[in-house]
SEZABA-147252 format. One record per residue: residue number from 1; residue in three letters; x, y, z of N, C-alpha, C in turn. Coordinates in steps of 0.001 Angstrom, whole numbers. Each point is the difference from the previous one (the first is absolute). Example, Ala and Ser with C-alpha at 12.3 -4.5 7.8 and 13.67 -1.06 7.14 Angstrom:
<site><resi>1</resi><resn>ala</resn><n_east>13190</n_east><n_north>-5690</n_north><n_up>7800</n_up><ca_east>-890</ca_east><ca_north>1190</ca_north><ca_up>0</ca_up><c_east>900</c_east><c_north>1200</c_north><c_up>0</c_up></site>
<site><resi>2</resi><resn>ser</resn><n_east>-350</n_east><n_north>1050</n_north><n_up>-720</n_up><ca_east>820</ca_east><ca_north>1190</ca_north><ca_up>60</ca_up><c_east>-770</c_east><c_north>1090</c_north><c_up>730</c_up></site>
This chain:
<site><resi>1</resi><resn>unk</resn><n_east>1046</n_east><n_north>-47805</n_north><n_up>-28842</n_up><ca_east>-10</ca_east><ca_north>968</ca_north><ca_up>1059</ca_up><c_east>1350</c_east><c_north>687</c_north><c_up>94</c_up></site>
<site><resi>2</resi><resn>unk</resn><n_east>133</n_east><n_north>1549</n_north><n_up>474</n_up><ca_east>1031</ca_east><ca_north>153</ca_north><ca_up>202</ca_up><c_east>1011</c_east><c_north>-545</c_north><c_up>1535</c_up></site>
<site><resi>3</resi><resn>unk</resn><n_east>983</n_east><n_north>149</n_north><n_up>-330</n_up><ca_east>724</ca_east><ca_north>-316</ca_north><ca_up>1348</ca_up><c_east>550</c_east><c_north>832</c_north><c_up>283</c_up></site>
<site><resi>4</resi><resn>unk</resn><n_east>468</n_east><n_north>789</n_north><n_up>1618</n_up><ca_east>143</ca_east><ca_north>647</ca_north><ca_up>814</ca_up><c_east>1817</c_east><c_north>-633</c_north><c_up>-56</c_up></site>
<site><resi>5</resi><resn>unk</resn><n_east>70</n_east><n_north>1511</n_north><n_up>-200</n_up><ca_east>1407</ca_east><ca_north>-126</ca_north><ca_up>-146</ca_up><c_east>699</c_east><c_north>176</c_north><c_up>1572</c_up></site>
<site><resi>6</resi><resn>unk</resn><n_east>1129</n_east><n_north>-1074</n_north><n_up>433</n_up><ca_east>-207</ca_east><ca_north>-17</ca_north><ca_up>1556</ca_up><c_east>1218</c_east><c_north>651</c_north><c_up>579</c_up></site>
<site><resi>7</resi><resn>unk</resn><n_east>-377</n_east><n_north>554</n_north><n_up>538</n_up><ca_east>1446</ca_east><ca_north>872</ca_north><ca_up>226</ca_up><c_east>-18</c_east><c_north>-99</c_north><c_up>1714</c_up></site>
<site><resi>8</resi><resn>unk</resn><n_east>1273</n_east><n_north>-256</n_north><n_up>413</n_up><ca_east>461</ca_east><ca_north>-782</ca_north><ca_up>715</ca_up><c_east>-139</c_east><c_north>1251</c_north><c_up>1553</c_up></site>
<site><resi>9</resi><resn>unk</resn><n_east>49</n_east><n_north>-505</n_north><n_up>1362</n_up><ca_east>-199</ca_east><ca_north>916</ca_north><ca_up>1027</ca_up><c_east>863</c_east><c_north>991</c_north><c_up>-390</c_up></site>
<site><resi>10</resi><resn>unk</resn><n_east>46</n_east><n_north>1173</n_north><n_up>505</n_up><ca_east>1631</ca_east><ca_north>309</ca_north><ca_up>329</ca_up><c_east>-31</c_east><c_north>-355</c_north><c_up>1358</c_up></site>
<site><resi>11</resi><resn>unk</resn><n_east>1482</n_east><n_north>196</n_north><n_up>171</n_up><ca_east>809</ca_east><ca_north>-166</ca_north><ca_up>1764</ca_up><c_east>-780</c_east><c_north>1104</c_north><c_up>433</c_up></site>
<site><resi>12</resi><resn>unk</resn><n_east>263</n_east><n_north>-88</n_north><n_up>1464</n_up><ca_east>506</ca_east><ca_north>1355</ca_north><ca_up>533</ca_up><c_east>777</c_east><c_north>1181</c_north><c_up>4</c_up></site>
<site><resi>13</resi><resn>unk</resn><n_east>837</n_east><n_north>-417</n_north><n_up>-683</n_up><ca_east>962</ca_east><ca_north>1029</ca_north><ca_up>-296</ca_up><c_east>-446</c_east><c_north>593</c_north><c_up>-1474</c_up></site>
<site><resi>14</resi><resn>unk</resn><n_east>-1203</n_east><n_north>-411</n_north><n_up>-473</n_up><ca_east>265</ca_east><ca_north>423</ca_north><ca_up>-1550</ca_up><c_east>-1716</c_east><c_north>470</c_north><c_up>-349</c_up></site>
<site><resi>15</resi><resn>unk</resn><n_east>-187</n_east><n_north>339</n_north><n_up>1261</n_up><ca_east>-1696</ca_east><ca_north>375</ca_north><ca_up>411</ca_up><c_east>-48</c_east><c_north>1643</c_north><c_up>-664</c_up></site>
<site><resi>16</resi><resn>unk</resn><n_east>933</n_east><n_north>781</n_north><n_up>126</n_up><ca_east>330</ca_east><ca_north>1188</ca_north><ca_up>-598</ca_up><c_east>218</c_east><c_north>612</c_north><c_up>-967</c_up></site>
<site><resi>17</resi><resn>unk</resn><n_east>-848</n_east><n_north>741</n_north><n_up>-682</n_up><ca_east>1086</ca_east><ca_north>323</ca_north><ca_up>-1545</ca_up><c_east>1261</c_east><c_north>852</c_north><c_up>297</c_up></site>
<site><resi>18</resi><resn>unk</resn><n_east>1194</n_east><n_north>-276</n_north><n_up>-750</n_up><ca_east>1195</ca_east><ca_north>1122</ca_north><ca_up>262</ca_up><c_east>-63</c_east><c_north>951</c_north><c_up>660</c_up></site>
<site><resi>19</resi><resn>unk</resn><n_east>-1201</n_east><n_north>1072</n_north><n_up>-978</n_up><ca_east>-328</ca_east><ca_north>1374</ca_north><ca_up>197</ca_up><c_east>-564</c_east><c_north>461</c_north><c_up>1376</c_up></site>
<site><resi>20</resi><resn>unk</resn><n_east>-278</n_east><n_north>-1225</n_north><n_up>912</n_up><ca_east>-818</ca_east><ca_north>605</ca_north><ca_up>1206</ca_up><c_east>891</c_east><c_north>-891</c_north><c_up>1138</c_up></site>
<site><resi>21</resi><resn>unk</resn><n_east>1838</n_east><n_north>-145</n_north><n_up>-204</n_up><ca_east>899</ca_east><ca_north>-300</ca_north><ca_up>470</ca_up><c_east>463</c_east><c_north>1072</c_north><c_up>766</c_up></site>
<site><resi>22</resi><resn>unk</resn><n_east>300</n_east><n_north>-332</n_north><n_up>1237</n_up><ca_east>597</ca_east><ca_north>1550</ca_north><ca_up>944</ca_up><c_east>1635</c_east><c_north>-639</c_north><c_up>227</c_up></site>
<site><resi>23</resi><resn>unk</resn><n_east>562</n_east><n_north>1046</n_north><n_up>-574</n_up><ca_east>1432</ca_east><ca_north>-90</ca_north><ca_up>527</ca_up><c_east>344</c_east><c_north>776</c_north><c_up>853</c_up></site>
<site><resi>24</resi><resn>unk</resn><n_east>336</n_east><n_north>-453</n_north><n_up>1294</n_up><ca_east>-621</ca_east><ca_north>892</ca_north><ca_up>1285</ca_up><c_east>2108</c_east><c_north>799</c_north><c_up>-140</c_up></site>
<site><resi>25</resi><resn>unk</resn><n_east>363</n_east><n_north>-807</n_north><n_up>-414</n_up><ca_east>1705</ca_east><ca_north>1191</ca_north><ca_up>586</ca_up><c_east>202</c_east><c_north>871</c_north><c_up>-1124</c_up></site>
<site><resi>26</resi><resn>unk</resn><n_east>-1118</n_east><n_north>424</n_north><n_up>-811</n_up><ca_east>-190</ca_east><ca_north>1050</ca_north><ca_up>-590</ca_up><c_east>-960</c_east><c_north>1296</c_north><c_up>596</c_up></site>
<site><resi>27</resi><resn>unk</resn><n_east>-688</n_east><n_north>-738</n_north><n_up>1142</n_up><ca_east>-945</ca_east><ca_north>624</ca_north><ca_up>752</ca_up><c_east>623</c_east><c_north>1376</c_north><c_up>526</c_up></site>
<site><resi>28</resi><resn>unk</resn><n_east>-221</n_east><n_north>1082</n_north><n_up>146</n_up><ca_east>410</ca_east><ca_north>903</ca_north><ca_up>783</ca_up><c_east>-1256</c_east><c_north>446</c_north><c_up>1266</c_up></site>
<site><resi>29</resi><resn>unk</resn><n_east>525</n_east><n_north>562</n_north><n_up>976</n_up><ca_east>-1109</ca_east><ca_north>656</ca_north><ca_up>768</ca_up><c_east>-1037</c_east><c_north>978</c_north><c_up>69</c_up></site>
<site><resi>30</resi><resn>unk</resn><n_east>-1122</n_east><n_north>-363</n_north><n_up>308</n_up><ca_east>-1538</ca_east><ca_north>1055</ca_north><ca_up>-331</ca_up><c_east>759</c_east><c_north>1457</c_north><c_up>735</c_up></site>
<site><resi>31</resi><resn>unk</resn><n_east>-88</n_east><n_north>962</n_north><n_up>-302</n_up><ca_east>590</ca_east><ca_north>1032</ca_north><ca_up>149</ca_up><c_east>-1045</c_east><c_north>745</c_north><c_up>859</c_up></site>
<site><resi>32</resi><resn>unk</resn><n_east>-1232</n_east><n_north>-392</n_north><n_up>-659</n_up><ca_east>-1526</ca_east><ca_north>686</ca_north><ca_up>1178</ca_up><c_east>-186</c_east><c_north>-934</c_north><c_up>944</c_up></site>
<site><resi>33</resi><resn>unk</resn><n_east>776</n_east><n_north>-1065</n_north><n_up>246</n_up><ca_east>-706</ca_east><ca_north>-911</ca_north><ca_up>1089</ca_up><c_east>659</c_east><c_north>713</c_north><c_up>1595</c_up></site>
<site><resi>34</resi><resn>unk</resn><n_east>-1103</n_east><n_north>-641</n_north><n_up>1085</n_up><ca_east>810</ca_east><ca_north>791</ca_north><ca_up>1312</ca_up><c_east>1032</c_east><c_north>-575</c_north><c_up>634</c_up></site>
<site><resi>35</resi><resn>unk</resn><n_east>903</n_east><n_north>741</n_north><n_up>181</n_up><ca_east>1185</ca_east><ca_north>-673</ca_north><ca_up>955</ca_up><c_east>-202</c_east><c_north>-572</c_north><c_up>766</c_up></site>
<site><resi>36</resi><resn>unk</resn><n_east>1183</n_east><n_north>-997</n_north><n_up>876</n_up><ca_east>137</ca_east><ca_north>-697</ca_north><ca_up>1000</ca_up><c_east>-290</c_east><c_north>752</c_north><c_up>924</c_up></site>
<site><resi>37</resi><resn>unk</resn><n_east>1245</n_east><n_north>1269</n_north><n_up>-214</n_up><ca_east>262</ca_east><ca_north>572</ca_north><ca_up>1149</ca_up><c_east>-1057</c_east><c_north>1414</c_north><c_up>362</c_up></site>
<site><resi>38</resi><resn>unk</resn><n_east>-1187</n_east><n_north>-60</n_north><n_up>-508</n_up><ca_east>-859</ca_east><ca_north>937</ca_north><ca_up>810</ca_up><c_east>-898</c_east><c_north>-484</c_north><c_up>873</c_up></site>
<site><resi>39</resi><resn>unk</resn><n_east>-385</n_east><n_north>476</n_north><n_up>725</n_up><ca_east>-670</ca_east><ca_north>-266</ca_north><ca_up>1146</ca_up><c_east>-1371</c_east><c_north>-648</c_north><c_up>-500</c_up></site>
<site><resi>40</resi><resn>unk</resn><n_east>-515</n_east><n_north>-1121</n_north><n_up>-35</n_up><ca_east>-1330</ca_east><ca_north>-900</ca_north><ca_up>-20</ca_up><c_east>-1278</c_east><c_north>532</c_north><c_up>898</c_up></site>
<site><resi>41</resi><resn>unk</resn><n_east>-821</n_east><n_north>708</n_north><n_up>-403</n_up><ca_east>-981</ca_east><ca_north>576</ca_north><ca_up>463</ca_up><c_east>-1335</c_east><c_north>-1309</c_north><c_up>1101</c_up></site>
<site><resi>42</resi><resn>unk</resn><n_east>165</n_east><n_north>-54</n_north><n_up>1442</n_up><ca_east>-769</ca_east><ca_north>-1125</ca_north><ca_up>351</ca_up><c_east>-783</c_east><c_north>501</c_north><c_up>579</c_up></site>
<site><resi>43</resi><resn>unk</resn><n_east>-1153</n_east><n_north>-604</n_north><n_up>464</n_up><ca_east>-1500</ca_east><ca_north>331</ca_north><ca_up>389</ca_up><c_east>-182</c_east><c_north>-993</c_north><c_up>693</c_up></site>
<site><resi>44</resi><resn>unk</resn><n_east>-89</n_east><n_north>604</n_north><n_up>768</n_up><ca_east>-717</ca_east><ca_north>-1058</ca_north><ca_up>1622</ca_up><c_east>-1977</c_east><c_north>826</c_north><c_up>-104</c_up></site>
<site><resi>45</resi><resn>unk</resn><n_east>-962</n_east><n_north>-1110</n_north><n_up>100</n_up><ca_east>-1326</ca_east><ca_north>591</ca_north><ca_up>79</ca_up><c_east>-213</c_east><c_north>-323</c_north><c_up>1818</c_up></site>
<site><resi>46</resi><resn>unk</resn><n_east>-436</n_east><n_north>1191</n_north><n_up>403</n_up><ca_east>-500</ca_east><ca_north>-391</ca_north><ca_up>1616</ca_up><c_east>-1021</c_east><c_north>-52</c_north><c_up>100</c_up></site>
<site><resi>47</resi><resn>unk</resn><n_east>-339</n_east><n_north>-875</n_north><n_up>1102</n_up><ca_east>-1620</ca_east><ca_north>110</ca_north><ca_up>656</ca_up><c_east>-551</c_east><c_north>984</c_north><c_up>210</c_up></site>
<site><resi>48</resi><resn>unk</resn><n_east>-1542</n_east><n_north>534</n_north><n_up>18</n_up><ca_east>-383</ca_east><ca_north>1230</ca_north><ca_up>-434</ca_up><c_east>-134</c_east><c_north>387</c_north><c_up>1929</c_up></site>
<site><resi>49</resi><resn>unk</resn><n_east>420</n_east><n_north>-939</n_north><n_up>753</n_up><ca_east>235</ca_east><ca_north>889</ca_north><ca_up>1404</ca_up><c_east>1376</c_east><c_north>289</c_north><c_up>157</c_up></site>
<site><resi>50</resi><resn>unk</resn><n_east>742</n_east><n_north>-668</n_north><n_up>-911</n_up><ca_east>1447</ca_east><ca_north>1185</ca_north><ca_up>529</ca_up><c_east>281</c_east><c_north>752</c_north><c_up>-1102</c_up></site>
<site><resi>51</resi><resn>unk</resn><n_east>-504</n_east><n_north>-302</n_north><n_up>-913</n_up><ca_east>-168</ca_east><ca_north>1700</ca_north><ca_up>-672</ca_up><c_east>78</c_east><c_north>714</c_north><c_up>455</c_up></site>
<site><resi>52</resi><resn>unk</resn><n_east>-1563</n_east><n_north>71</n_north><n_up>970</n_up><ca_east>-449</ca_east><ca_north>1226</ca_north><ca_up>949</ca_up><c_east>948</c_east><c_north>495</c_north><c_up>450</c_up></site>
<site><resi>53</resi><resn>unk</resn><n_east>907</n_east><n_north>-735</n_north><n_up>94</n_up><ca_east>1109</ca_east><ca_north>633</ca_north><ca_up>1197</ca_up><c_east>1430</c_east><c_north>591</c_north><c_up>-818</c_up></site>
<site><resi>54</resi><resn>unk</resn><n_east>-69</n_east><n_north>-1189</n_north><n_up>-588</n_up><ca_east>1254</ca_east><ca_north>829</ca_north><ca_up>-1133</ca_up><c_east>-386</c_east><c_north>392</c_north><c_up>-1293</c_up></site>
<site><resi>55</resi><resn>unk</resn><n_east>37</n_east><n_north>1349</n_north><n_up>-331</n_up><ca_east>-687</ca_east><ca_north>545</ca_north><ca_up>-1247</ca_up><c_east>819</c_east><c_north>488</c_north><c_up>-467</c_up></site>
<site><resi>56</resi><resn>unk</resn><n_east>1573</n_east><n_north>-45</n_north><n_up>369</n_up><ca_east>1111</ca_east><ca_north>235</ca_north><ca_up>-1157</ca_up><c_east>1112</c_east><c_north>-1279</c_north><c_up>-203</c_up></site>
<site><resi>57</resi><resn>unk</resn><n_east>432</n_east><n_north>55</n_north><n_up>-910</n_up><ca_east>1071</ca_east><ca_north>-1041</ca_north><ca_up>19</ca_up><c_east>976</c_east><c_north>589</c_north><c_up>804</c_up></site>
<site><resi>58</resi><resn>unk</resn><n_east>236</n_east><n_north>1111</n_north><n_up>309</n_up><ca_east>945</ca_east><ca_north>904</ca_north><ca_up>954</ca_up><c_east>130</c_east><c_north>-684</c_north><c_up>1677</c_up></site>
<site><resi>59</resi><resn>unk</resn><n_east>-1202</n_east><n_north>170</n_north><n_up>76</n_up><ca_east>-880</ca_east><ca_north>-358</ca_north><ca_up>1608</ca_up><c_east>14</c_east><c_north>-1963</c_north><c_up>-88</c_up></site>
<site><resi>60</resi><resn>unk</resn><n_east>-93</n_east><n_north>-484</n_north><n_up>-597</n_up><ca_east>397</ca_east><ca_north>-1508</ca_north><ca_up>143</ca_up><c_east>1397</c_east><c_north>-548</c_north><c_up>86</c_up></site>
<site><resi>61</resi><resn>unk</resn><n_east>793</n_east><n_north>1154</n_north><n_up>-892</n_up><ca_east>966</ca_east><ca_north>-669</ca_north><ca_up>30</ca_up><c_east>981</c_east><c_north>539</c_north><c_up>1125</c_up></site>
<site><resi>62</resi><resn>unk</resn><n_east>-180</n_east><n_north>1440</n_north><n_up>649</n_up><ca_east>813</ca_east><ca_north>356</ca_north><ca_up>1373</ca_up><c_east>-839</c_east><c_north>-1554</c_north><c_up>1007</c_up></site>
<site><resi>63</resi><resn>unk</resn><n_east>-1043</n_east><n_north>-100</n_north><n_up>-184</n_up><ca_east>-572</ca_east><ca_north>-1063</ca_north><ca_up>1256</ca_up><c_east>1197</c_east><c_north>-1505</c_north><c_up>-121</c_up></site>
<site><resi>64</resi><resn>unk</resn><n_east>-17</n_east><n_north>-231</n_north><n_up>-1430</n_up><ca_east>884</ca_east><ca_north>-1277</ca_north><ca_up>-150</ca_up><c_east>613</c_east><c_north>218</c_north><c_up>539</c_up></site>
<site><resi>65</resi><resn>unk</resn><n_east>1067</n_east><n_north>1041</n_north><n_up>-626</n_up><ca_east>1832</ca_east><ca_north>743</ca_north><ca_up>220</ca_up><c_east>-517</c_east><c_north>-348</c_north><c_up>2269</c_up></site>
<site><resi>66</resi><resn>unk</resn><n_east>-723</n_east><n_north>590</n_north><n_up>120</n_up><ca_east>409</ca_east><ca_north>-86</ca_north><ca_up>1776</ca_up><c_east>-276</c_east><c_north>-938</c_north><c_up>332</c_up></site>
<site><resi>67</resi><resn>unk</resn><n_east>-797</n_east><n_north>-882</n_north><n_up>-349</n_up><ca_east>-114</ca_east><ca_north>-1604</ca_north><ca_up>330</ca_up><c_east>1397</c_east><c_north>-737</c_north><c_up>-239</c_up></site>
<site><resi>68</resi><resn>unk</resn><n_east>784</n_east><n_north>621</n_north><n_up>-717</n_up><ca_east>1177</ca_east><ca_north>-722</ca_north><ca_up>-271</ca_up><c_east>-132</c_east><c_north>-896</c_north><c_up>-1456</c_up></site>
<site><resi>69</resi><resn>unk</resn><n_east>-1267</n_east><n_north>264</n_north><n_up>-807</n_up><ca_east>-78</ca_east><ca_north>-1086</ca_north><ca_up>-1001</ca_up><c_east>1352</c_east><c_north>674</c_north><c_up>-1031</c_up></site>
<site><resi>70</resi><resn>unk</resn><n_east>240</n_east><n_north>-888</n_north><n_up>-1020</n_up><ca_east>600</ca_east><ca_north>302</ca_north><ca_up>-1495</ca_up><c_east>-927</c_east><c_north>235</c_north><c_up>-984</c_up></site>
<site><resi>71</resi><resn>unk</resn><n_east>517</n_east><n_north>1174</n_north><n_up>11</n_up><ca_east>-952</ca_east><ca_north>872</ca_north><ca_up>-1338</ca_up><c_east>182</c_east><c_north>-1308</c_north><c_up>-1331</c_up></site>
């Protein structure tokens, strides 16, 4: 019969071939990715009775602003 030639686990560390090794402080930055510093687009969904009432984001948010909330 033949025998199965046995080749041993690898580690963890050796789970990888070379070629699919990331050397990250060669990494530079995604140039299309979005900044920190622009404004994060958020969405609040309302109940479909205060909808009724506020039908702009304009008109909800003077109601906050005089309630005293933080935008």
């Amino acid at each position: 019969m033949n025998e199965m030639a046995s080749n041993p686990m690898p580690s963890s560390e050796d789970d990888l071939q070379p070629e699919y090794r990331f050397d990250y402080q060669k990494a530079k930055p995604n140039r299309f990715a979005v900044r920190n510093d622009v404004e994060k687009l958020k969405v609040v969904v309302l109940d479909d009775d205060v909808a009724q009432v506020f039908t702009t984001s304009e008109a909800d948010n003077k109601a906050l602003l005089e309630k005293g909330a933080n935008p």
